[in-house]
C-alpha positions as CSV (number, residue, x, y, z in Angstrom):
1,X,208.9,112.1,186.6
2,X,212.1,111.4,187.4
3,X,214.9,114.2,187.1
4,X,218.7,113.8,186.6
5,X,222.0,115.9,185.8
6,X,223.0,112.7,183.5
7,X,221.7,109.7,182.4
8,X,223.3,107.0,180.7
9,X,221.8,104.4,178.3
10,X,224.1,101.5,178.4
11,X,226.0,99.1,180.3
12,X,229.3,97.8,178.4
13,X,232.4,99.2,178.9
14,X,231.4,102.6,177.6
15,X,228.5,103.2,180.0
16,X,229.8,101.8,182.6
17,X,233.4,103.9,182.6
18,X,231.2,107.2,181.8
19,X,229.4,106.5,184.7
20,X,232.7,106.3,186.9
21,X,233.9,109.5,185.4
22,X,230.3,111.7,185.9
23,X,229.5,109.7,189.2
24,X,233.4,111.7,189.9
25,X,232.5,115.0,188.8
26,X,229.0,115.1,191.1
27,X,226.8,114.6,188.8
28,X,225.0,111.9,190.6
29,X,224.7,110.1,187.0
30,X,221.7,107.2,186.4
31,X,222.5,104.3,184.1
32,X,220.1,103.0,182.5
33,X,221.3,98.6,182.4
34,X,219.3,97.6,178.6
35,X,218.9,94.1,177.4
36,X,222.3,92.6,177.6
37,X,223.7,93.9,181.2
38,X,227.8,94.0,180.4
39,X,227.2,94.7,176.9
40,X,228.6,92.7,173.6
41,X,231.6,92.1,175.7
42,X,230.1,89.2,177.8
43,X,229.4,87.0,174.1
44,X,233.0,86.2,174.5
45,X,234.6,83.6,176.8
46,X,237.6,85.6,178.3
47,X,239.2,88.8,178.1
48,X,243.2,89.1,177.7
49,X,243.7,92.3,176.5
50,X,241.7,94.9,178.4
51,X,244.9,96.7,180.9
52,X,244.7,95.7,184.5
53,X,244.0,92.3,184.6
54,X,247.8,90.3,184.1
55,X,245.7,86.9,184.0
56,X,243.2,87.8,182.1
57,X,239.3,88.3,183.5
58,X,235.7,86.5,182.4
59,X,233.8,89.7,180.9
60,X,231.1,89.3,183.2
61,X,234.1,89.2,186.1
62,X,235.1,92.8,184.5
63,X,231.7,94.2,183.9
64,X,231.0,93.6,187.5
65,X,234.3,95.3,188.7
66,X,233.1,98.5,186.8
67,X,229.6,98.3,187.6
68,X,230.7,98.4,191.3
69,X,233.7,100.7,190.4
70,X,231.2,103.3,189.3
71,X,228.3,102.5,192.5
72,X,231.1,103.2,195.0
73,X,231.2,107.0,193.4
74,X,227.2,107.3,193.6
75,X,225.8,105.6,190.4
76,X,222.6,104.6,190.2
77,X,221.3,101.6,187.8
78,X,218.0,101.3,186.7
79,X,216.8,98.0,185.0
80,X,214.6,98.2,181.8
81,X,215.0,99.2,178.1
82,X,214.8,102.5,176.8
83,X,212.3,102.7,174.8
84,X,211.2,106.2,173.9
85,X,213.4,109.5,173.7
86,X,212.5,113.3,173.1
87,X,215.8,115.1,172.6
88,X,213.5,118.3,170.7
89,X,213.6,120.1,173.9
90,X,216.0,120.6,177.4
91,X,215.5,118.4,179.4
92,X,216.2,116.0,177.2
93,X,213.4,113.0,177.9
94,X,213.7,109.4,178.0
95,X,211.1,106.8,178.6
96,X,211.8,103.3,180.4
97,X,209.5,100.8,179.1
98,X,206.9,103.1,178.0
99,X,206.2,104.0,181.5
100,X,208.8,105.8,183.7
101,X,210.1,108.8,182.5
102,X,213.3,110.7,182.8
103,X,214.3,114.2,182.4
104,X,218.1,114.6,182.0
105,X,220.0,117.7,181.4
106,X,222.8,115.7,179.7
107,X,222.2,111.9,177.6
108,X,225.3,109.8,177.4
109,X,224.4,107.0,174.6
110,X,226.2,104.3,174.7
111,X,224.2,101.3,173.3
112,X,226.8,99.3,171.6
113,X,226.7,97.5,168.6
114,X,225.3,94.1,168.2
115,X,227.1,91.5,165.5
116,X,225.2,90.2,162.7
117,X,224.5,86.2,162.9
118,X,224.0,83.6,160.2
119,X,220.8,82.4,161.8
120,X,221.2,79.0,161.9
121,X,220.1,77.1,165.6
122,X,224.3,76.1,166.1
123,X,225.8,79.4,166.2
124,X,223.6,80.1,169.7
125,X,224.5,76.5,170.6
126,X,228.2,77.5,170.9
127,X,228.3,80.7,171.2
128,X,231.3,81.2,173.6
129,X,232.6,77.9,172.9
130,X,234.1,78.1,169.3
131,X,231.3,81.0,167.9
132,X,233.2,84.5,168.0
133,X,232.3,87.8,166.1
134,X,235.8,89.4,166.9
135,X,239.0,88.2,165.7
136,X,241.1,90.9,167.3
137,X,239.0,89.9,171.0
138,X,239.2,85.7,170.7
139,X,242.0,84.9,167.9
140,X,244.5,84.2,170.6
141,X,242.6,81.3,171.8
142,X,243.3,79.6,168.6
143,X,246.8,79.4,168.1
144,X,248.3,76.9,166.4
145,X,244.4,75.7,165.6
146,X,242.4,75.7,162.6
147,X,239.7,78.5,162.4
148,X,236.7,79.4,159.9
149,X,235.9,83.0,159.1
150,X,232.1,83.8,157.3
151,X,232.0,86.6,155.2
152,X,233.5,88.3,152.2
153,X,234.3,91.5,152.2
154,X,237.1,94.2,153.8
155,X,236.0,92.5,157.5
156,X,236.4,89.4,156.6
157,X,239.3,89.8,154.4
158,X,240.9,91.5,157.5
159,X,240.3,89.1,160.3
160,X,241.1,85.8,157.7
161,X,244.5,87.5,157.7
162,X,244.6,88.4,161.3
163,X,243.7,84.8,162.2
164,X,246.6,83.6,159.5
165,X,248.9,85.4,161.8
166,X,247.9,83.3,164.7
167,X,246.3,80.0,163.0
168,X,247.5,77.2,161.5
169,X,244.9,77.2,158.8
170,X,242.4,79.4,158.0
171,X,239.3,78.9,156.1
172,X,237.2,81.7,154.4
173,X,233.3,80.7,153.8
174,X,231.9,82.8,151.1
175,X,228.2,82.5,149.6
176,X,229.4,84.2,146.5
177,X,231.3,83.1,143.7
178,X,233.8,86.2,144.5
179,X,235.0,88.3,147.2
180,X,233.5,92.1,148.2
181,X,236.4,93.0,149.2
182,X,238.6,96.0,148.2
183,X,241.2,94.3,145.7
184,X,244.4,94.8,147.6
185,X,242.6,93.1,150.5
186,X,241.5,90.5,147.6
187,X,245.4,89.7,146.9
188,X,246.3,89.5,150.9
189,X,244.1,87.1,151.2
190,X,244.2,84.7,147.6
191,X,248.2,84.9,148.2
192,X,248.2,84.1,151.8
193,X,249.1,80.1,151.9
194,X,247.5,79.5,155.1
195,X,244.2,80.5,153.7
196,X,241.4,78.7,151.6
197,X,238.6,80.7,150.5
198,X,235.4,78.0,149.8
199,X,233.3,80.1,147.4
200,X,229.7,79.5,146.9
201,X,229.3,77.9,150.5
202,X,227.2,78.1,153.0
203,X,227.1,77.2,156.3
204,X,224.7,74.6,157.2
205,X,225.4,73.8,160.9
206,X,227.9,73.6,163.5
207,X,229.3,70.1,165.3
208,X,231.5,69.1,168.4
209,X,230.8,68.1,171.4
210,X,230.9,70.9,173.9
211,X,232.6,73.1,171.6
212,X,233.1,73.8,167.9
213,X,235.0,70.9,166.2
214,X,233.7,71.3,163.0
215,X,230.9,73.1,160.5
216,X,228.7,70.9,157.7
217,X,228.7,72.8,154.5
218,X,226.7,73.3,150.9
219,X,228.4,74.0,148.1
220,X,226.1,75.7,145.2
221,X,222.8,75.5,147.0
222,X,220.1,74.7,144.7
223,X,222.4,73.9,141.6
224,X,222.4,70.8,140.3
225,X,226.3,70.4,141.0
226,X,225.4,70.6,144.9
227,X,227.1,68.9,147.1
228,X,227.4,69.1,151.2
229,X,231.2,69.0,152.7
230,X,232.6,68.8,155.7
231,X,235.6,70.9,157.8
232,X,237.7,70.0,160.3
233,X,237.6,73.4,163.1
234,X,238.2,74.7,165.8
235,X,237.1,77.9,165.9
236,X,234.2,80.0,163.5
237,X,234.2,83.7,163.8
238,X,231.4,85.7,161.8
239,X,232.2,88.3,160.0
240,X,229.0,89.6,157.8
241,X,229.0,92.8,159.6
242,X,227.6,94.9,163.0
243,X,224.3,96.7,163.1
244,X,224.6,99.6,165.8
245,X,221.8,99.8,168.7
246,X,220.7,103.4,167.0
247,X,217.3,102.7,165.6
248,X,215.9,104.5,168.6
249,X,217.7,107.9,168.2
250,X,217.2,108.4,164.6
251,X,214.6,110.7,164.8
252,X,216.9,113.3,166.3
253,X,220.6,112.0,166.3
254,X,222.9,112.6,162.9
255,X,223.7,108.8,161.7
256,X,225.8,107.3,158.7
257,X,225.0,105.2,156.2
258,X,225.2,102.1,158.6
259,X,223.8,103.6,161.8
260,X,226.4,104.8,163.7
261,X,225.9,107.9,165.5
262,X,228.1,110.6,163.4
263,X,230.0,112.7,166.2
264,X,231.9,116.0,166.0
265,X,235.8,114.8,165.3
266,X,237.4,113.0,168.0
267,X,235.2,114.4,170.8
268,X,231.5,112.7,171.7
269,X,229.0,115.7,170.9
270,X,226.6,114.8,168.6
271,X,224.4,117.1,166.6
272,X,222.3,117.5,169.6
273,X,223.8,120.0,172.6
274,X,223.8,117.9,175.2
275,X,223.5,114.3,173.8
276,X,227.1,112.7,173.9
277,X,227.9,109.0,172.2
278,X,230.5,106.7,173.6
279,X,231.2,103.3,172.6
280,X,230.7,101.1,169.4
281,X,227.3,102.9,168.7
282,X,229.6,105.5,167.1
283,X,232.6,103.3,166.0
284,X,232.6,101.4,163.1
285,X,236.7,100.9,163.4
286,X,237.8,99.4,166.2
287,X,234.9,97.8,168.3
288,X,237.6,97.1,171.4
289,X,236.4,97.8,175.0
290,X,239.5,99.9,175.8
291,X,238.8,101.9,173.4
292,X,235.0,102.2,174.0
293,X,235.8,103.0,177.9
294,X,238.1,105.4,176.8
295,X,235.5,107.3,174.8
296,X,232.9,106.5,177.7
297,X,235.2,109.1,179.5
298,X,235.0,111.8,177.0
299,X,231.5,111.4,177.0
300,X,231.5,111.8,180.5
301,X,234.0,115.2,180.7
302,X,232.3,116.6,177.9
303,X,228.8,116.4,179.7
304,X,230.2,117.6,183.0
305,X,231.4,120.7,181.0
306,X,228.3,121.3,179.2
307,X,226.0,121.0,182.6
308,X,228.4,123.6,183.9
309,X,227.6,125.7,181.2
310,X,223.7,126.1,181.8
């Protein structure tokens, strides 16, 4: 048995900045690392917009920097996956890999979100080098370039338009014979000239050497009219959606529709005293790591306050 003022589940941006802020306040936090050490942040090839770093930084670069950031103030990382929780009582308990267990008098969750994928063998084949899931993180790279966008609905209505901004041509690839989206997102996008919606497509693979240069396409799968086709890109960004790391709090953690952890206004608490959420777990907006390491600090401020109060 292993007992702890505060123990964080998590390692992006959000974990790793609420560890910085309780590792501050003396409470001698333990972060738990998860699968994906760095979080969702380290998919992508460079980050540009995160404050601090004039040149930009590789995410791994500025996952490292807060890792150690945070181990300089007394943080301590375990490796593993949480795999069990019991917030019914206080201590609140969590398992690591079945086996070790932790008793914590506050629970920062900050498991991220993870972005939905197609599937298909490609996208993991160039993942990094043309495959994004965030327009608003990697759309910059592509300047002046010719990008694909997957989806149709608000999202991808939203980031086709971003990327028109920045692109010289965007494609939209939609499976249906109409877009999801809301109808004044609809319009933005079916009256924007740099964009070409391909409806009824699917995406069959990804080509280039090195990097995305292109994406093989089917055109009314299983019709008798189908036909395969060919696009000329540089970039292919998914938009079919995010499924938050929450599955494992459900049982006692307030969620929406979707899965993200519902939270009281602007502040961190969730419906548990002492359980706090930080990060893209509980933001289904933004999904930016400035704005998950800001709320990696609430989380963080609001547990120091509520271990006080004991």
């Amino acid at each position: 048995m292993n007992r702890v003022k505060c123990l964080i589940i998590g390692s992006g941006p959000a974990g790793y900045t609420a560890a910085i802020y309780a590792s501050r306040a003396n409470l001698e936090p333990v972060l738990i690392e998860g699968p994906q050490l760095g979080g969702q942040l380290t998919t992508t090839t460079e980050v540009e917009n995160f404050p601090g770093y004039p040149e930009g930084v590789e995410p791994f670069q500025m996952m490292d920097d807060m890792k150690r950031q945070a181990e300089r103030f007394g943080t301590k990382y375990v490796s593993g996956i949480v795999t069990k929780v019991d917030f019914s009582t206080s201590p609140k308990k969590v398992w690591v890999e079945d086996t070790e267990e932790y008793e914590a008098d506050a629970v920062i969750i900050a498991t991220g979100a993870s972005a939905k994928y197609l599937g298909i063998e490609s996208e993991r084949t160039y993942r990094g080098r043309g495959v994004s899931a965030c327009a608003t993180c990697d759309g910059f790279f592509y300047r002046k370039k010719t990008v694909a966008v997957v989806g149709g609905g608000d999202t991808a209505c939203e980031e086709a338009n971003y990327l028109a901004g920045l692109c010289e041509k965007v494609y939209m690839i939609v499976r249906k014979p109409y877009l999801r989206a809301s109808e004044i997102m609809q319009q933005r996008v079916l009256n924007n000239p740099k964009i070409e919606v391909l409806f009824e497509h699917n995406t069959l693979c990804l080509t280039g050497e090195g990097k995305v240069q292109g994406a093989d396409l089917v055109y009314r799968k299983g019709e008798p009219d189908e036909a395969v086709k060919h696009i000329d890109i540089d970039g292919f960004f998914l938009a079919i959606g995010h499924h938050p790391n929450t599955d494992l709090f459900k049982e006692f953690i307030n969620r929406d529709a979707e899965g993200y952890i519902i939270v009281d206004g602007d502040s961190p608490r969730t419906n548990v005293p002492g359980v706090f959420a930080a990060g893209d777990c509980a933001d289904p907006h933004y999904r930016q790591a400035i704005v998950a390491a800001g709320s990696g600090a609430k989380a963080a401020i609001e547990a120091d306050k509520y271990i006080k109060s004991l």
